[in-house]
C-alpha positions in Angstrom: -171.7 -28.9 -54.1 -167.9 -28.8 -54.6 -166.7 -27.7 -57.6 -165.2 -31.0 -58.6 -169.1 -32.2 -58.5 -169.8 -29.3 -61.1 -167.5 -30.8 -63.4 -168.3 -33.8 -63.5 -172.2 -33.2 -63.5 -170.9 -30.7 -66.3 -168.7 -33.8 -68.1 -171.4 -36.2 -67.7 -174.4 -33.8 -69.9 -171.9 -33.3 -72.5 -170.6 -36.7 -73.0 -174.0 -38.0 -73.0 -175.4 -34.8 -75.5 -172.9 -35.6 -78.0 -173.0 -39.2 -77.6 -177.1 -38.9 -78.6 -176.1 -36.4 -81.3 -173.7 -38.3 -83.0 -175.8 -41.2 -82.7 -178.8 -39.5 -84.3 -176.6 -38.0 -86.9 -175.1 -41.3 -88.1 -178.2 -43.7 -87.9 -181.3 -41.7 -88.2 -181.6 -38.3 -89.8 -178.9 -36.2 -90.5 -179.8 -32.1 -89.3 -176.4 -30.5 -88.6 -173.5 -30.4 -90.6 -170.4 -32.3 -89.5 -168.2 -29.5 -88.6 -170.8 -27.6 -86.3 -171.7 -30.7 -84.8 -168.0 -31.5 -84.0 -167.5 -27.7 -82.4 -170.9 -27.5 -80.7 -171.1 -30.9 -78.9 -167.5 -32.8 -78.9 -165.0 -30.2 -78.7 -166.7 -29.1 -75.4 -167.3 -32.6 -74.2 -163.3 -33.4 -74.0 -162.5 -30.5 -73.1 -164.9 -30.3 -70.3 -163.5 -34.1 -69.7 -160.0 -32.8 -69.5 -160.6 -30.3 -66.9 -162.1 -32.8 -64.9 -159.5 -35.7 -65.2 -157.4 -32.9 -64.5 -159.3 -31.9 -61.5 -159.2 -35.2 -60.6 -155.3 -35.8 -60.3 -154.6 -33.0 -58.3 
């Protein structure tokens, strides 16, 4: 596995983690506050998507 695959394996569980998070804090029960859920799950999951994209360009 190149690591190009990594990343985007990597990008792919985060997007979809915070994606089910944030859905689950916005419809259903909310568990986590805002700003921890913002630094645990989507600041990761862009910046794992920008070293991809970048990854991707080059």
């Amino acid at each position: 596995m190149s690591e190009y695959d990594i990343w985007r394996t990597t990008t792919q569980v985060l997007a979809v983690t915070a994606v089910i998070v944030g859905i689950i804090q916005r419809t259903q029960y909310r568990f986590l506050d805002v700003l921890f859920e913002i630094c645990v799950f989507h600041v990761p999951a862009l910046t794992s998507l920008i070293i991809y994209s970048k990854q991707s360009q080059s």
